[in-house]
C-alpha positions in Angstrom: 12.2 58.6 -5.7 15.1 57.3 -3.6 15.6 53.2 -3.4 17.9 51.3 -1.1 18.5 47.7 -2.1 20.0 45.9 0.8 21.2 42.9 -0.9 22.2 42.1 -4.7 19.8 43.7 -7.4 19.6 44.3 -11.2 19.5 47.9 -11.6 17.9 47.2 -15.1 14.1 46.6 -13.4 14.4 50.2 -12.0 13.6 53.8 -14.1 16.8 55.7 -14.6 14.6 58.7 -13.1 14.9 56.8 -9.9 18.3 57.3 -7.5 19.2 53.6 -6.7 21.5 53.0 -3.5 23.5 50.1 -2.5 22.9 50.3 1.5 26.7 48.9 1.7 27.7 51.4 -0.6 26.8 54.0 1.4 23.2 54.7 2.9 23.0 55.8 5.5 21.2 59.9 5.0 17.7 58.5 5.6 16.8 59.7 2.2 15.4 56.4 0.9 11.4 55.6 0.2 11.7 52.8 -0.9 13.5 50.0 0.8 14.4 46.5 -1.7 15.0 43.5 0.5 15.2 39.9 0.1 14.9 36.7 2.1 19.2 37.4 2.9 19.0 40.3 3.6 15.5 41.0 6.3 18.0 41.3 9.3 20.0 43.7 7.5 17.5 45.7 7.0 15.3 45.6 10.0 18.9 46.5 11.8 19.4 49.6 9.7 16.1 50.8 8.5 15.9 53.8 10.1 19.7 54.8 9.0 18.5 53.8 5.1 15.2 55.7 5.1 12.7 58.5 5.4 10.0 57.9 8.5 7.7 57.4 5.8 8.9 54.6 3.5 8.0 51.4 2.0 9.5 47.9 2.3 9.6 45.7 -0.8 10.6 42.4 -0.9 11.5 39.6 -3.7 10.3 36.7 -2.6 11.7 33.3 -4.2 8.8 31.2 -2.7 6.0 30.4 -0.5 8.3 30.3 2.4 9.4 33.9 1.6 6.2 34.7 1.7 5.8 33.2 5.7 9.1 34.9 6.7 8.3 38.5 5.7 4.7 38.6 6.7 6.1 38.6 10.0 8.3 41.9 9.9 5.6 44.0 8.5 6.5 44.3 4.9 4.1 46.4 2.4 5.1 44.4 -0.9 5.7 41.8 -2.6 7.0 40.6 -5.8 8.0 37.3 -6.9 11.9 37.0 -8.3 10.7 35.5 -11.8 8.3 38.7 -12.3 10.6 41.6 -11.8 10.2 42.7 -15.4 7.6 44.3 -13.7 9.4 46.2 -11.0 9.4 49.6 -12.7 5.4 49.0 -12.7 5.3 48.5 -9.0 7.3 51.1 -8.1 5.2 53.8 -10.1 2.4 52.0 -8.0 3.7 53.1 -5.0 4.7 56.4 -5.8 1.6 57.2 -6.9 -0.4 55.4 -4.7 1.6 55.7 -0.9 4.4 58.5 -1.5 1.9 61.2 -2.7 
């Protein structure tokens, strides 16, 4: 699966059978499916999204907060994870693959 991050991010959380892009580094092929964003970063992305990634993708945000929350549920986002549980990120992403990219 291809991943854009759009702002900072531990590469740790992800499987190394995953490709992992920096959008600033150098996304712009539409190859992604899945799109990482953050509260910083929801502009960037809703500006470049459809440089970044595939018609069909997902949008994943790491929300801080409640407030997070209340911003993103506004842009249309499909998931959620909170910054202090992304020892779980590999998880979510299997999630998706299996469950929205199949």
């Amino acid at each position: 699966m291809n991943i854009v991050t759009f702002g900072e991010f531990e590469e740790k959380y992800i499987d190394p059978k995953h490709k992992v892009t920096h959008f600033h580094s150098g996304c712009e092929d539409q190859s992604a499916d899945v799109a990482v964003i953050d509260i910083n970063t929801i502009f960037d992305f809703e500006e470049n999204k459809t440089k970044a990634c595939k018609d069909k993708y997902i949008s994943l945000a790491i929300i801080d907060d409640e407030s997070d929350y209340d911003a993103f549920k506004n842009f249309g986002i499909d998931a959620w994870i909170q910054r202090d549980e992304l020892s779980e990120f590999n998880s979510l992403l299997n999630l998706i693959e299996k469950k929205f990219l199949s």
